[in-house]
C-alpha positions as CSV (number, residue, x, y, z in Angstrom):
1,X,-24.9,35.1,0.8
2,X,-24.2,33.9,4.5
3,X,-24.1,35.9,6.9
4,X,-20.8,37.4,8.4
5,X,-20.7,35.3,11.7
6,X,-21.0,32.4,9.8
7,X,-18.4,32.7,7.4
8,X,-16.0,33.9,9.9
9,X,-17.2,30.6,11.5
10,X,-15.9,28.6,8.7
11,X,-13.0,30.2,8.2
12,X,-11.5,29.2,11.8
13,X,-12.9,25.5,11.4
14,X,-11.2,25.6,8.1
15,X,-7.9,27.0,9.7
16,X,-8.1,24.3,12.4
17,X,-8.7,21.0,9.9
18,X,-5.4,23.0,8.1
19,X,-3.9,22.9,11.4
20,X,-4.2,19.1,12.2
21,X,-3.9,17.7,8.1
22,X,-0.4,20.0,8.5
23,X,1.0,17.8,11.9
24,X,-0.5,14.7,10.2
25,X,1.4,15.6,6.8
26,X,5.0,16.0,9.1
27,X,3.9,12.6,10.7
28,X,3.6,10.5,7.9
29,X,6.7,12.2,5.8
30,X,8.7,11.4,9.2
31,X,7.4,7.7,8.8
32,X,7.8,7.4,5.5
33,X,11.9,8.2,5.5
34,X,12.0,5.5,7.7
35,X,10.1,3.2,5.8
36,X,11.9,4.0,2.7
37,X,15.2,2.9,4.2
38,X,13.9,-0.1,5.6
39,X,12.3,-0.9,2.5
40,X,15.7,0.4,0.2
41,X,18.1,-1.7,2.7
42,X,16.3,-5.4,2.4
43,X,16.4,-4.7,-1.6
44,X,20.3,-6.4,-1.8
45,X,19.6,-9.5,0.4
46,X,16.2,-9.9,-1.4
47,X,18.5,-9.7,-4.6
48,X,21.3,-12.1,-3.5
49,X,19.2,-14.4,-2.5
50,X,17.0,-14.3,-5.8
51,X,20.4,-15.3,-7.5
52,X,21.1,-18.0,-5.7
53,X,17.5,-19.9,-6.0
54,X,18.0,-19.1,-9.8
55,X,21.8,-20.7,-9.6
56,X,20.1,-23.7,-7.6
57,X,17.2,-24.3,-9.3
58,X,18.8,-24.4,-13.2
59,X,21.5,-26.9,-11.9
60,X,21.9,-30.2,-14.1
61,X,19.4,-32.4,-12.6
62,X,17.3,-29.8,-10.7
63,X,14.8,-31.0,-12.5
64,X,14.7,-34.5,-11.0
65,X,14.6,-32.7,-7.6
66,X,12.0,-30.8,-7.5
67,X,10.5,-29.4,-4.5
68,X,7.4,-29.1,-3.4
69,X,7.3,-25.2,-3.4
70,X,8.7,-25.5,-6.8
71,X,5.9,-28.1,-8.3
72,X,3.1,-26.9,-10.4
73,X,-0.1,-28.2,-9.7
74,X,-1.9,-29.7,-12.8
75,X,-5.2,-28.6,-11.8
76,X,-6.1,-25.1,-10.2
77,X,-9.3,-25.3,-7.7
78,X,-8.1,-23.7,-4.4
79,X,-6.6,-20.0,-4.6
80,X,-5.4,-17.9,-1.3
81,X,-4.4,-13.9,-2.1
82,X,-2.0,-12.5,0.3
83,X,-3.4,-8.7,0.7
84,X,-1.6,-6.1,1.9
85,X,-3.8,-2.4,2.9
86,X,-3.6,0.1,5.7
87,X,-5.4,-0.2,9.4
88,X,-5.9,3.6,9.0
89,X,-7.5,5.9,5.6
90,X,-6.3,9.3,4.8
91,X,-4.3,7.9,2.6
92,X,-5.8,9.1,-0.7
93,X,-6.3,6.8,-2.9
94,X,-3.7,3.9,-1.3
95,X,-6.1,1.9,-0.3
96,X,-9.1,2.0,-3.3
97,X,-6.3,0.9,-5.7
98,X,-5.5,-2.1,-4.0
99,X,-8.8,-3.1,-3.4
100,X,-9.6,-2.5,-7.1
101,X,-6.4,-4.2,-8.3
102,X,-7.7,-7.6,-6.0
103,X,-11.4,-7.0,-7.0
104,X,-10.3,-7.5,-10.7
105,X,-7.6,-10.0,-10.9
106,X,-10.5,-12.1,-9.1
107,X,-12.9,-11.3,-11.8
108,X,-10.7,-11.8,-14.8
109,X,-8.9,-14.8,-13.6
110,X,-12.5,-16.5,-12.0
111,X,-11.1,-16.7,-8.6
112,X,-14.0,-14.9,-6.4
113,X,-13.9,-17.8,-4.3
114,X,-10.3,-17.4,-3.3
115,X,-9.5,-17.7,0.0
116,X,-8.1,-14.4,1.5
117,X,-5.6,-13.3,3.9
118,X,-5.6,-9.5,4.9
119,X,-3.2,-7.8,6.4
120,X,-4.5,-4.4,7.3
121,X,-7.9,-3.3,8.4
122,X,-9.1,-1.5,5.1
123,X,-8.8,-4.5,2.8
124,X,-10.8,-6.7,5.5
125,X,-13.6,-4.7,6.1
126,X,-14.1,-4.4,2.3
127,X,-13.7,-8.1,1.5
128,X,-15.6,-8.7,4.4
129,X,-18.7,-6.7,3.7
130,X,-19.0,-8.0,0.3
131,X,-18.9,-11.7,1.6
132,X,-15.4,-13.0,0.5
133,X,-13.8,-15.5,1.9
134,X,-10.9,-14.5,4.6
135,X,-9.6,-17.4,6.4
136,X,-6.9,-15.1,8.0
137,X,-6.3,-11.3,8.9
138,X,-3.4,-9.5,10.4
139,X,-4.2,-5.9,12.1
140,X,-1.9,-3.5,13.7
141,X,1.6,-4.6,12.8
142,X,4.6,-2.0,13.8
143,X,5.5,0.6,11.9
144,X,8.8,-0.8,11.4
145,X,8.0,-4.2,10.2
146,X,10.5,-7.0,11.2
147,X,10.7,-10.5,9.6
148,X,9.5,-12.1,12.6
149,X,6.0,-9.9,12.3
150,X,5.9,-11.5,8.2
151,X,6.7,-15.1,9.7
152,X,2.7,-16.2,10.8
153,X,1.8,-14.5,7.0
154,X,4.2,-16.8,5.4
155,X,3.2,-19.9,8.1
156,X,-0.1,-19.8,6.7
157,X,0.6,-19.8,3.4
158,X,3.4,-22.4,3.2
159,X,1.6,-24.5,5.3
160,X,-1.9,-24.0,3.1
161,X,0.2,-24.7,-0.6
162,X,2.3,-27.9,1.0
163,X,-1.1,-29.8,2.6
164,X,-2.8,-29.0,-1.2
165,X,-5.3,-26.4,0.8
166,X,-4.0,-24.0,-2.0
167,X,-2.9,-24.9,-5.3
168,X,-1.7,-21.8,-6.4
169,X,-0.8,-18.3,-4.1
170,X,-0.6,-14.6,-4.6
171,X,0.8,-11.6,-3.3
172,X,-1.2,-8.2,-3.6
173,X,0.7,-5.6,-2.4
174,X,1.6,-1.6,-3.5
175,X,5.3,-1.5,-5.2
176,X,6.9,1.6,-3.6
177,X,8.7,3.3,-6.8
178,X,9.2,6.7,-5.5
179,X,7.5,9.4,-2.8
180,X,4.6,10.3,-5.4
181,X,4.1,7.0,-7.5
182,X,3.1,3.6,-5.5
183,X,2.1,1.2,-8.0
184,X,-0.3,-1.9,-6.9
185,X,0.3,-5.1,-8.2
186,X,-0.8,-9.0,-8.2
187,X,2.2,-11.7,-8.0
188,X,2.5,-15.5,-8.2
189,X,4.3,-16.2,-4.6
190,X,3.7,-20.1,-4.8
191,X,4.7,-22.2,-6.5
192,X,8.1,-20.4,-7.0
193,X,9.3,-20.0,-10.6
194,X,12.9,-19.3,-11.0
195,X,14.0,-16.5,-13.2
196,X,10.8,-14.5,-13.5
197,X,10.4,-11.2,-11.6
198,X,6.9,-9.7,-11.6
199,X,7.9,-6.6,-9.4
200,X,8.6,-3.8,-11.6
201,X,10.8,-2.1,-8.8
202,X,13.1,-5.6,-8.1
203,X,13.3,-6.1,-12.2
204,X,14.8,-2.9,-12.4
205,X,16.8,-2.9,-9.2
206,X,18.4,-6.3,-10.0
207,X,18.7,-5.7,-13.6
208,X,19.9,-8.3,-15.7
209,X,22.6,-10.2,-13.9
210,X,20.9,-11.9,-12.1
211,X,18.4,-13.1,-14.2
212,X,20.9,-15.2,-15.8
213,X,22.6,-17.8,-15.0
214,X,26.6,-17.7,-16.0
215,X,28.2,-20.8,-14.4
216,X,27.4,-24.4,-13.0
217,X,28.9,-24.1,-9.4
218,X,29.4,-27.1,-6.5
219,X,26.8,-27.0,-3.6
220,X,27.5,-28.1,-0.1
221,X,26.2,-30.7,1.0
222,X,23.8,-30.8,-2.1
223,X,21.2,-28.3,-4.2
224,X,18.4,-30.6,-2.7
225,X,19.2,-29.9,0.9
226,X,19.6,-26.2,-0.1
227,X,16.6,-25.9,-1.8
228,X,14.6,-27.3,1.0
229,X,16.2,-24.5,3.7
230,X,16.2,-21.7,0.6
231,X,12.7,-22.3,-0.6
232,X,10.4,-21.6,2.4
233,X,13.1,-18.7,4.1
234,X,12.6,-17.1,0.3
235,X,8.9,-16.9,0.6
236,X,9.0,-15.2,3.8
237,X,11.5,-12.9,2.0
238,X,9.2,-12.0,-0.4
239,X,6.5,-11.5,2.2
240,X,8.6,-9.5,4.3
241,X,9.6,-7.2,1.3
242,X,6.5,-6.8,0.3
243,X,5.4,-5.6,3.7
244,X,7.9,-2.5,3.6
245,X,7.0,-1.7,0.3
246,X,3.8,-1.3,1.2
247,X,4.5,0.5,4.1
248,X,6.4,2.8,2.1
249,X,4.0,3.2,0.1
250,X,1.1,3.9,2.2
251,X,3.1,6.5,4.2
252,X,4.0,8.2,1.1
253,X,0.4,8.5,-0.3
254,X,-0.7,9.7,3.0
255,X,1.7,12.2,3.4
256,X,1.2,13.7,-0.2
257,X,-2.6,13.5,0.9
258,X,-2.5,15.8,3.6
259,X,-0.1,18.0,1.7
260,X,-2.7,18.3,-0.7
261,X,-5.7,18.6,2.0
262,X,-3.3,21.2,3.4
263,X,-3.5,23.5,-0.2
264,X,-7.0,22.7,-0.8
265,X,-7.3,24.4,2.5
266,X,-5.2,27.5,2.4
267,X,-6.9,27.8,-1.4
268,X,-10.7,27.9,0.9
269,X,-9.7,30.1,3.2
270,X,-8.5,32.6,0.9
271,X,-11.9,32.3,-1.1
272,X,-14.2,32.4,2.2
273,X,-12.1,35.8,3.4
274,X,-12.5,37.2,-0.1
275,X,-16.1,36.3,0.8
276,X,-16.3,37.5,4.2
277,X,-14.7,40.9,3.4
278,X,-17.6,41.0,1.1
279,X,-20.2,40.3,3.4
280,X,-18.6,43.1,5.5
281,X,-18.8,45.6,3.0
282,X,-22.1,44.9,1.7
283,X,-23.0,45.4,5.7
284,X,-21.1,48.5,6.3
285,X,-23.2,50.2,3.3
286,X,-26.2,49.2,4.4
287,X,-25.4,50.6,7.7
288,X,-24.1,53.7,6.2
289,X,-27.3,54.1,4.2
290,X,-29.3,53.5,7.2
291,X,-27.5,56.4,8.9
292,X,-27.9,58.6,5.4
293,X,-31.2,57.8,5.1
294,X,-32.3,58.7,8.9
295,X,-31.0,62.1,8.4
296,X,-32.3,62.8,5.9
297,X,-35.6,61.8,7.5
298,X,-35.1,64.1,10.8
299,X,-33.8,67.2,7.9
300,X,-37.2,67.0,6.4
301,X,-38.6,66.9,9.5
């Protein structure tokens, strides 16, 4: 058994990592009301303006119109994955699933030479170190993400799929559901296809009205000039979304980390007192038959 300095050592380190993962667990639930508001409030606009692309783009003669963000490339060689992880851990398991979630849509789909763009330190230094290919990364955005901060994401990427860099690209990012489920997931972002919703939070937010389509209506000037301002200000929509719902996430799943590193904690210190009143006792009768056993000695003698 250790000795009683030592566990009454542990005991105040083990007070003082309960201290800080206790401030850290206030921080991030502070952060994470914020971000869930941010990320609750751009849920309508991202909805309206879902509805309208799907009005536009199932208008008689759409077809004959298509646009280039809308056009399916016949063959697949070039794919770029838009990945969204944290600049900072202690955020449980946050950042493994995402990494994992990547790391096996490439495998299964035979993409391991997709080309990469990280936003978020975590996801870079992993991709990096095992020799993928990033050809962009974004560090250190605000907490509070604004559009403008998704609009160089989105450049890259619009850019990359209309000069035939990309032929196909994805968005990996964490679905914030609620404060103790964050659920990671892989979406086509280009080319756009109308009418199919591969977020399990926007499916259920927008429900089914506006995945279909109830009435032809008149565009002014025309659905091709529409679709040509719609198209690329809807993919940094969907970048910008996805940037608060990972935020959301991320704040979340720290926060319920440090809650938990705050229990496992309390649970230690209760186990190493238990132990160090122990130690005490076990010292205090050895002490006691020290003293016994001396006189006893100086009786006989």
């Amino acid at each position: 058994m250790a000795s009683v300095r030592e566990i009454k050592r542990r005991i105040k380190s083990v007070k003082n990592i309960a201290q800080v993962t206790r401030a850290m667990q206030m921080v991030a639930a502070s952060k994470m009301r914020r971000a869930q508001e941010q990320a609750l409030a751009s849920r309508p606009y991202a909805a309206k303006a879902w509805e309208i692309l799907l009005h536009l783009s199932s208008q008689y003669g759409a077809v004959d119109l298509l646009h280039p963000l809308l056009r399916q490339r016949e063959q697949v060689n070039h794919v770029a994955i838009i990945m969204v992880t944290s600049d900072k851990g202690l955020a449980g398991a946050y950042n493994g699933n995402m990494i994992r979630k990547v790391s096996r849509f490439m495998r299964q789909n035979n993409v391991e030479d997709a080309s990469l763009i990280t936003v978020g330190r975590k996801g870079r230094d992993f991709m990096v170190r095992y020799g993928r290919k990033v050809v962009a990364e974004f560090t250190d955005l605000p907490a509070q993400p604004t559009l403008l901060d998704s609009l160089p994401i989105a450049r890259i990427a619009l850019d990359g799929f209309l000069t035939g860099e990309f032929d196909e690209v994805y968005l990996a990012y964490t679905d914030f559901i609620n404060t103790l489920t964050q659920e990671p997931v892989v979406r086509m972002l280009l080319p756009i296809k109308p009418g199919n919703i591969e977020s399990k939070v926007m499916s259920e937010y927008l429900g089914q009205e506006t995945t279909m389509v109830k009435a032809d209506y008149i565009y002014e000037p025309n659905a091709e000039t529409l679709l040509d301002t719609l198209l690329p200000r809807f993919t940094e929509l969907q970048i910008y979304q996805a940037l608060v719902e990972a935020f959301a996430s991320e704040h979340s799943a720290r926060m319920v980390a440090m809650r938990n590193a705050t229990e496992n904690a309390k649970e230690l210190i209760g186990d190493l007192t238990l132990s160090y009143n122990k130690a005490r006792q076990e010292a205090i009768t050895k002490e006691m038959l020290d003293i016994a056993g001396g006189a006893e000695a100086l009786a006989q003698a």
